[in-house]
N, C-alpha and C positions, 0 to 999 in steps of 0.2 A: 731307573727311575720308577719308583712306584706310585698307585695311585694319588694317593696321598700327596704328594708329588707334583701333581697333573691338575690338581683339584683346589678350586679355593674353599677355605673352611666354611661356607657357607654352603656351597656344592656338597662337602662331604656331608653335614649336617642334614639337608634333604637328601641326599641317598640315606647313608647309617643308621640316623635317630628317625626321621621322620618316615620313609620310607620301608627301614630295616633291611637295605641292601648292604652286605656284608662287604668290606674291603677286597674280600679276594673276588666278588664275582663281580664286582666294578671293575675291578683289575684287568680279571677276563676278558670282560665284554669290552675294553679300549674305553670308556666313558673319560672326559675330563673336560674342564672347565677353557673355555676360548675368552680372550679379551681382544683382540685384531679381529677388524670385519674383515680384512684380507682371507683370514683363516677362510671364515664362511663362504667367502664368495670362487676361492678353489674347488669347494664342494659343492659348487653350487645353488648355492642359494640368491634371491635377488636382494638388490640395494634392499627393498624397503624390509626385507627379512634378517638380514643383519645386525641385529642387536644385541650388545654386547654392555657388560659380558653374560654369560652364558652357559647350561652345562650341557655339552652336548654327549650324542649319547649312537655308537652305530647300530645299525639292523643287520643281522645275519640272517645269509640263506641257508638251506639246507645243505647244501655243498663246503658250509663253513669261511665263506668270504661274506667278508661288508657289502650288504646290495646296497644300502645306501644309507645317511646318517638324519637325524632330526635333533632337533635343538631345545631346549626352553630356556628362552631370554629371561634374566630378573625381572625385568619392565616389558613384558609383553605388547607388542601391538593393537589398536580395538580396532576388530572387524567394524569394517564403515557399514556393512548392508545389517548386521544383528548390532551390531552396540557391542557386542561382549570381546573380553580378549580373545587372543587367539595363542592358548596355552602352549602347544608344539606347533614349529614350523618343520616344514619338509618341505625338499628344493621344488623349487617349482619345476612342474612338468612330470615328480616322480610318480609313480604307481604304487601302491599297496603293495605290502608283500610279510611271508610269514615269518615271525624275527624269531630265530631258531638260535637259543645259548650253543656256540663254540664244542663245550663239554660231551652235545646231546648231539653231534653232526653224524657222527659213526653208527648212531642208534635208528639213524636215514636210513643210511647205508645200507644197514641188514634187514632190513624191511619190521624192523621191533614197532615203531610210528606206522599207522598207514597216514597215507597221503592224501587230503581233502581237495578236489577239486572243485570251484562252483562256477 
């Protein structure tokens, strides 16, 4: 199955056209479109983050696994305390972390990247 695949034409339309994310590095990175809040709520996410559908999209670490995924809902949520949506969800409870493309994990590895800690 390829992206394409995975992906409602609206989804592909904001990666491709609007964005200029090429088909294959969508591919790459596991990006695809959810319509089941069940999906979400495996990954974590809470009820009220669940909205679907959706394209979600995962974070890699430096070690080249998924630390963890975040979402943008078509119909986004509005923050109750600012008024404005709330454009990406990420599960509740996660941490920030450096989302490192798949391709560039080895580039870790050999110390070619240094490493920022703050």
């Amino acid at each position: 199955m390829n992206t394409q695949d995975k992906l409602l034409p609206h989804h592909q339309e904001m990666l491709y056209q609007q964005s200029g994310i090429s088909p294959e590095i969508s591919e790459q990175r596991g990006c695809r479109s959810v319509t089941i809040k069940s999906d979400l709520k495996s990954l974590g996410f809470g009820e009220n983050q669940r909205q679907v559908p959706t394209l979600l999209m995962p974070l890699w670490n430096t070690r080249g696994e998924i630390g963890l995924y975040h979402h943008r809902p078509d119909e986004p949520r509005v923050d109750a305390k600012r008024g404005k949506p709330i454009k990406y969800e990420f599960p509740k409870g996660s941490r920030m972390m450096i989302d490192v493309h798949p391709a560039l994990t080895s580039d870790f590895d050999n110390g070619f990247w240094p490493t920022l800690m703050f």
